[in-house]
C-alpha positions in Angstrom: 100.4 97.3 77.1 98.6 94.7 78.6 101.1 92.0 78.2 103.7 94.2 80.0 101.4 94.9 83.1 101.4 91.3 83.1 104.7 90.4 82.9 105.3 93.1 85.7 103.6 91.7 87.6 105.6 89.0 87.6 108.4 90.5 87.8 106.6 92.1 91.1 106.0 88.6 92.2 109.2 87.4 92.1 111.2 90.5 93.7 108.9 90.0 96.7 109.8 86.6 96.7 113.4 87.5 97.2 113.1 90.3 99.2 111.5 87.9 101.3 114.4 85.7 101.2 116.9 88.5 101.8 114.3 89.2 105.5 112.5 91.9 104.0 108.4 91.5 104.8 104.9 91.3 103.3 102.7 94.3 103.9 99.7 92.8 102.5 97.9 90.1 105.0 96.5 88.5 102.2 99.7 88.0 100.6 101.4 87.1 103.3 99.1 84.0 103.9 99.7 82.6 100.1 103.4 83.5 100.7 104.4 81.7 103.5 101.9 78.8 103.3 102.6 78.1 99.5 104.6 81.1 97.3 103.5 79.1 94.2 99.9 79.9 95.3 100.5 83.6 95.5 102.0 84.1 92.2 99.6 82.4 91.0 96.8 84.3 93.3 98.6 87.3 92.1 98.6 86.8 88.1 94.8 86.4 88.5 94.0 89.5 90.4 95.8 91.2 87.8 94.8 89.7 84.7 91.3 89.7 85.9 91.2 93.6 86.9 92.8 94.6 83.6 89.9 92.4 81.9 87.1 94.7 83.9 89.1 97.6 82.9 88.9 96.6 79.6 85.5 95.9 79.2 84.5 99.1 80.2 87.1 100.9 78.4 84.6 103.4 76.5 83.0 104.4 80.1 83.7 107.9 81.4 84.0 108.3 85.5 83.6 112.0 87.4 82.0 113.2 84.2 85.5 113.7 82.5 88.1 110.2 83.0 87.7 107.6 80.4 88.3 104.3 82.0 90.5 103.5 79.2 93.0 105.6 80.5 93.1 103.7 84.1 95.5 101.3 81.8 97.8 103.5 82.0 98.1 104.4 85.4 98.0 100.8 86.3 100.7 100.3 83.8 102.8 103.4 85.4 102.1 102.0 89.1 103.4 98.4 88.5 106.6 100.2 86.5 107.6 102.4 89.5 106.4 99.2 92.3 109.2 96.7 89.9 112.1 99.7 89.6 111.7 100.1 93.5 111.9 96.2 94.1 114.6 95.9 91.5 116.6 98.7 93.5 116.0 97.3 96.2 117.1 93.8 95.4 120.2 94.5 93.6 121.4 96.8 96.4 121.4 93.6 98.7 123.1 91.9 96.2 125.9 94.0 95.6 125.8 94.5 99.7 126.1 90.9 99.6 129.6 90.9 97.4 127.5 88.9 94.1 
């Protein structure tokens, strides 16, 4: 599970990088800097965030929050958010494709 959040967050990484190329934009400030001064920087920014969180997550996977959610399960959801984020990118960009006659 882990190595697929990861590598959808790649996959995240580089649909925004097109989108961007196609003239969609960056909602996220901090994004946006890495993006348009170096997009290396904010895969690599990215990547980090990620893999870091999911290592926090990790280590506290036996704690329970509001009396009743083990933390373990947070994977999941994180897993699920990234999934639905990619699809929407992937729809997105593949749409502008075929608009584009590819």
């Amino acid at each position: 599970m882990i190595s697929l959040i990861l590598a959808l967050c790649v996959l995240d990484a580089y649909f925004t990088l097109k989108i961007i190329d196609f003239g969609g934009k960056e909602l996220n400030r901090l994004m946006f800097i890495f993006i348009y001064k170096k997009p290396i920087s904010a895969l690599v920014f990215k990547y980090l965030v990620t893999a870091v969180s999911i290592i926090f997550v990790l280590v506290h996977k036996n704690f329970v929050v509001f009396g009743k959610i083990k933390v373990s399960s947070l994977i999941y959801l994180i897993f699920s958010v990234y999934l639905v984020l990619v699809l929407y990118e992937a729809v997105i960009f593949f749409n502008h494709i075929r608009a584009l006659g590819f």
